[in-house]
N, C-alpha and C positions, 0 to 999 in steps of 0.2 A: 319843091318839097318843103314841108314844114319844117321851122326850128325841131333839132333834135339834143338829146340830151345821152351820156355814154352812161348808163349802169351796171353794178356786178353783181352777179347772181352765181346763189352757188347753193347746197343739198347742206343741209347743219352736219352739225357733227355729230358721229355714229359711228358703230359697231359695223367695221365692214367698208369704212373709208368717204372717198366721194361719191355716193350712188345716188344718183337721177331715177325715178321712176319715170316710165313712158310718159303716164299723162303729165308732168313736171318738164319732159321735153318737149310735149306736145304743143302744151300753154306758153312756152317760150317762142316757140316759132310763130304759134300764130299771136303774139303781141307785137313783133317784130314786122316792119315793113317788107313789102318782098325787093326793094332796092338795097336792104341793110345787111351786112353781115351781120354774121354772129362770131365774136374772138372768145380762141380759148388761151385762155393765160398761163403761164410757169405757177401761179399761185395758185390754181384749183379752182379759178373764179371762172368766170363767162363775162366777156362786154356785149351789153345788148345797147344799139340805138334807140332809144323811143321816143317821139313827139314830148317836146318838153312841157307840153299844157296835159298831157294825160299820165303824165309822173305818179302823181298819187293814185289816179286809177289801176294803172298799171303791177305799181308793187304792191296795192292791195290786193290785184289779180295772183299774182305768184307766192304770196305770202300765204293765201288762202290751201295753197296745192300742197303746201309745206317749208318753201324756198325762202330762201335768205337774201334780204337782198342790202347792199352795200354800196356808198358811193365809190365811183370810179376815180385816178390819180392818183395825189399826193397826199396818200395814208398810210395807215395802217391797214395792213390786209386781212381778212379774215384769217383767224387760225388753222396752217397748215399740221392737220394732224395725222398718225400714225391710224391704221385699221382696227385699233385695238384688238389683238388676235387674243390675247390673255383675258380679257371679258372688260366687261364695263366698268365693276369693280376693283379688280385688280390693277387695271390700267389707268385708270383717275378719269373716265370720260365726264364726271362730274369737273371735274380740274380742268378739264381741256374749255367746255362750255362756258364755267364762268371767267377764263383768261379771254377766248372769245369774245365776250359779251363784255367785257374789261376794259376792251382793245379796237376794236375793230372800227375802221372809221376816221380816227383821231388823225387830222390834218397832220404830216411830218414833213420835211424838208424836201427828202426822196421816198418811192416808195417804201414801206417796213414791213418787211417778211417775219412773223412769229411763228415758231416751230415747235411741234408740242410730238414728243415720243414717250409709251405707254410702258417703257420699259428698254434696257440697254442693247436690245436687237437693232433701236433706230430706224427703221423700214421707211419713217417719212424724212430721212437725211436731214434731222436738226442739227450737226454742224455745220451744215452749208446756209443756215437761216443767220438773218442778221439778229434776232433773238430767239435765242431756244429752250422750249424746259425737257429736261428726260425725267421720269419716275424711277426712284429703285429703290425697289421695294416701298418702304413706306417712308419716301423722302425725295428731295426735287434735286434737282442739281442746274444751275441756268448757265447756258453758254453765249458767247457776244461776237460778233464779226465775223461771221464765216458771209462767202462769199462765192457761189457758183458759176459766175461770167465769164468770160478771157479764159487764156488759154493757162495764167496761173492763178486756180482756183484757190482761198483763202480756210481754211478749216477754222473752224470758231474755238474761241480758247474757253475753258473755266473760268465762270465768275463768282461762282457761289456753289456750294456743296450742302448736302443735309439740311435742308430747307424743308420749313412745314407748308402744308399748304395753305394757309391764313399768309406767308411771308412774302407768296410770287407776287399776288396783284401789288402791294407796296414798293417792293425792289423793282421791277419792269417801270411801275408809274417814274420811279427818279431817273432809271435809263432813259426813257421815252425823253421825259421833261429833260435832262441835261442834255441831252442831245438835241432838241428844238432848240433849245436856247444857247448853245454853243457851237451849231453846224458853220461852215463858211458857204452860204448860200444852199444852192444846190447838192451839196456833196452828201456822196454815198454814208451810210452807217459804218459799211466797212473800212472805207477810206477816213472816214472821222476816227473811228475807234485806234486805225495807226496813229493819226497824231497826234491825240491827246493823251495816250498807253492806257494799257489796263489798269494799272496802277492808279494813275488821276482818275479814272471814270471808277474807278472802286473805291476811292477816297472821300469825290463827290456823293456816291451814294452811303457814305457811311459805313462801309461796310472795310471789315480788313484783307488782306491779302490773304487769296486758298490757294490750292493745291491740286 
């Protein structure tokens, strides 16, 4: 079997969540060797195998259908978002796309789950993301370290309140960056976030202590 290489592919973000259209799964299986699986992941993504010489080929094929496609490992994940039930408008799907396109990608220590909810319903469980934004109304609020594994789940605490939306991609960027450059190897977001406290990682980003 030829070199193979793991990709994630996933539907953008939209009005109505993660939806695949047929021909969108159709195109996926048949780029896919019939020896490979195909993995669905905690984060909304898809790992697909494909011949590592037909890389480019390949995501210009699924990109074409409308799909996103993303390296697999040790990144940033695509933005896990809420279904926007309150409309596109109201919910920031604007906000959610360019945090997306912000983020997604960016080499991190361990995987990095970002959590984007459209309003204080939370429907896509942004506390449990190692960063999360919620809307309300017309302001952000970003949470840090939550953690859904093990059998004690970690709920992510406040980091910032009343946030405009020019102020996410800025503040995410110093989280991201202090935590690259501060992890001990391997170690989780949430396991970092305990030992350096909220406090030092809201100090580092400049930012004072909320509520």
């Amino acid at each position: 079997m030829a070199e193979t290489m793991k990709i994630a592919v996933a539907p953008p973000i939209q009005v109505g969540g993660s939806l695949f259209s047929p021909q969108q799964l159709a195109k996926i299986g048949s780029i896919a060797d019939t020896e490979v699986k195909i993995e669905m992941t905690p984060f909304k993504q898809l790992y697909v195998e494909v011949p590592s010489d037909r890389y480019d080929t390949v995501k210009e094929e699924l990109v074409r259908t409308g799909l996103e496609v993303y390296p697999a490992g040790f990144v940033v994940k695509s933005l896990i978002a809420c279904n926007f039930c309150k409309g596109a408008e109201e919910a920031g799907l604007e906000t959610a796309r360019k945090l997306n396109q912000a983020f997604s990608g960016i080499e991190t220590p361990t995987p990095l789950k970002i959590g984007y909810a459209g309003c204080a319903l939370g429907t896509s469980e942004p506390l449990l993301k190692d960063i999360s934004v919620v809307k309300i109304r017309d302001t952000y609020d970003v949470y840090v370290g939550g953690e859904p594994k093990g059998l004690k789940t970690i709920i992510a605490q406040k980091f910032a309140s009343d946030l405009s939306e020019d102020q996410l991609v800025p503040l995410i960027s110093k989280i991201i960056h202090y935590y690259k450059g501060n992890a001990k190897g391997k170690e989780k977001f949430s396991k970092f976030l305990t030992r350096v406290s909220l406090d030092q990682l809201q100090n580092a980003c400049e930012l004072g202590r909320t509520t």
